[in-house]
C-alpha positions, 0 to 999 in steps of 0.5 A: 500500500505504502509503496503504491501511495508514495509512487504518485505524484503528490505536491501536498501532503498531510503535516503530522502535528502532534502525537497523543499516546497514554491509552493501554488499549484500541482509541476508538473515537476521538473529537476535536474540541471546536474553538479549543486546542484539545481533543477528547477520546474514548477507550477500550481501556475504559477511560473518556480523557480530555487532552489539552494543549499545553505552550510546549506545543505537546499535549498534556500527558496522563498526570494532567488530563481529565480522565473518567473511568467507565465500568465498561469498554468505551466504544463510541462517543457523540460530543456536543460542543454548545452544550458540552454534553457528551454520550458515551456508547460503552461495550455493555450496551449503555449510553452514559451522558456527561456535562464537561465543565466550562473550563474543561476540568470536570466531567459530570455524570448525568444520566445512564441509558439502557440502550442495547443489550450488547456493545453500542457501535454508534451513536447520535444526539439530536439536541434538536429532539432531544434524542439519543439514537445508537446503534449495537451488536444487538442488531438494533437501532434505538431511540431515547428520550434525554429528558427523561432517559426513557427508551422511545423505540426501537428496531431489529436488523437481521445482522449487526447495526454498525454505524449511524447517521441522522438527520436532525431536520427530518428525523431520518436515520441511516444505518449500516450493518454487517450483511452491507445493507443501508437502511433508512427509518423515519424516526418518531415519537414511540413509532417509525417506518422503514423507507428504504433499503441500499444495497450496493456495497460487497462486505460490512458498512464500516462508516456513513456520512450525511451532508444534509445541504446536498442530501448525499450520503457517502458509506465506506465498507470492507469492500474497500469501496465508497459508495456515494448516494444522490438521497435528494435526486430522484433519479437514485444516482450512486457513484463507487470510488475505489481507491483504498486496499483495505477496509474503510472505517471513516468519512467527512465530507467537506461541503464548502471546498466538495471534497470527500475523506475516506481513511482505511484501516491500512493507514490509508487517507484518501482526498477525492474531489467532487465537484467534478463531472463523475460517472455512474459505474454500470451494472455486470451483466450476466451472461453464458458465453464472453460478450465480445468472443462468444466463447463459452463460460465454465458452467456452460456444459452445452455449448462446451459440449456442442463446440468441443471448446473448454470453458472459460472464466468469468470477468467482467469489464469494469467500464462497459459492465459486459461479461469477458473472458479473460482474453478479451479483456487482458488489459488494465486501465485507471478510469477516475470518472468512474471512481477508479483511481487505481488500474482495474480490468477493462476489455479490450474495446473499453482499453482502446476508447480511454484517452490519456486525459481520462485517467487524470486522477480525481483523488490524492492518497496520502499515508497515515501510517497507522491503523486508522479505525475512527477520524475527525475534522475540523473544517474551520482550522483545516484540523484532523484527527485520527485514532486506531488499534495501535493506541496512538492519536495523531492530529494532522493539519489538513490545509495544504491538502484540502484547501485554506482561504476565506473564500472556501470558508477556510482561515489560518491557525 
């Protein structure tokens, strides 16, 4: 992976700023604290800790840093910052809130949900609503009042609920599960209904990002892909980027500079521009004999049979979605307006059409250098922090890498 990222031209890159290191186990979420230099973090060593930056330029080290000890595994965290109210998903099912002090010095418990009966994999609080919506290895997705504590609804999956997002204007909720499904709930008081179903991804949701503005929703999977969904178009336009070689684990799509970030759990960090003209990737057609050679597949004993011929294997042009064999389809290209940046399997009449300028890229990749399981980012300092099972926090600056100017609503540090 690493050799293939440092193998592209690249003028900008992520600047490393500070590591944060002190957890004894898997950091499993971290925010930045917006308007503060400091990041709160939640972990499998069961600590929420508030990190704040001293003059040195370092942050402070465990002796000088808020910690609260939980009676169970940190797994998820939702920070509202105006408020300073914070929800802790723990891995015996409960959400646990508590107010941060103004100065950052306390933390408070308020209340304890009994929201899953099995590790809280995501979670959302609306202070819109009022409400507190998870997801759990439980299969659920569920739904709390935090005036009351009580539990308003809840909903079943036929595989684990892995991540979340929701929308607060309309009260849709977006959940992604371990069979690779998307479902989408309309969410209210004691009921819901169930929308819709997405269905595009070959392995787990991993991570879902929702811009309300555009109404887009960007999921990423164990695929290795991000799928982009067009929710407000009617016509359900979706757009596959493939650009990462392992598991996708976090999203953030920058509305003001159109600019998609996508981390993978190889370190991977990807930066995809789209404000561009992209293309839709088809659909694989299904056939018995190569659509260009007319030979016949493996399976197709009758025309192997009639023709005397062996079988061949199966493939599919990634461009015109015909099924090939393997001769016809001997070539590889990068196509970025379909969202492949890196070559894939082409057939040979796709090969000949693809002009040089096509395989421009429309993404830069950049190296995290560690296991990157959850990210955050602050548009308006061009700030991004990154977690992960090898316990280290890094905080990146972003600006040469996503932009930095008044105009995209972006200022200097």
């Amino acid at each position: 992976m690493a050799a293939e990222i440092h193998s592209r031209p690249q003028t900008a890159r992520p600047v490393l700023l500070n590591k944060i290191e002190g957890h004894s186990d898997t950091v499993n979420a971290a925010v930045l604290i917006p308007k503060e230099d400091g990041v709160i973090t939640v972990s499998e060593d069961r600590t929420i800790r508030v990190w704040l930056k001293r003059d040195s330029g370092q942050y402070w080290p465990m002796a000088k840093t808020i910690m609260k000890m939980c009676i169970s595994p940190c797994s998820c965290m939702s920070y509202h910052h105006d408020s300073r109210r914070i929800f802790i998903g723990q891995d015996n099912g409960a959400v646990v809130e508590f107010l941060i002090s103004e100065d950052f010095n306390k933390m408070n418990h308020v209340k304890t949900y009994p929201a899953h009966q099995n590790r809280v994999s995501d979670m959302v609080f609306s202070l819109e609503s009022e409400w507190v919506v998870s997801t759990g290895h439980d299969k659920s997705v569920s739904w709390m009042c935090t005036h009351s504590g009580s539990m308003l609804g809840r909903h079943y999956f036929t595989a684990w609920a892995s991540c979340l997002q929701y929308d607060h204007e309309t009260q849709h909720a977006f959940v992604g599960d371990y069979s690779g499904q998307i479902t989408l709930l309309k969410l209210e008081k004691q009921t819901y209904s169930t929308i819709t179903t997405l269905k595009g991804h070959e392995g787990s949701i991993g991570a879902l990002w929702w811009d309300p503005v555009q109404r887009l929703l960007f999921s990423g999977a164990s695929d290795h892909s991000v799928i982009m969904w067009d929710i407000g178009g009617r016509k359900g336009r979706t757009l596959l980027l493939q650009g990462h070689h392992e598991r996708v684990q976090a999203l953030r799509y920058l509305q003001l500079t159109r600019q998609l970030l996508s981390c993978s759990a190889d370190g991977g960090i990807a930066v995809w521009n789209m404000d561009t003209q992209r293309e839709e990737a088809p659909q694989w057609l299904d056939s018995d004999s190569c659509q260009k050679c007319e030979q016949p597949f493996f399976w197709n004993i009758k025309q192997m049979w009639d023709t005397k011929t062996l079988g061949l294997r199966q493939h599919h042009c990634r461009k015109c979605g015909k099924a090939v064999c393997g001769k016809c389809s001997s070539k590889r290209s990068t196509f970025p307006l379909m969202g492949f940046e890196f070559p894939v399997r082409v057939c040979d009449a796709c090969f000949d059409t693809i002009k040089e300028e096509d395989r421009t890229p429309l993404a830069t990749f950049h190296e995290g250098k560690h296991n990157i399981a959850h990210m955050d980012m602050d548009p308006s300092r061009g700030l991004m922090v990154t977690c992960g099972s090898d316990r280290i926090v890094k905080i990146w600056d972003m600006t040469q890498v996503v932009g930095c100017s008044l105009a995209t609503g972006f200022s200097p540090r």
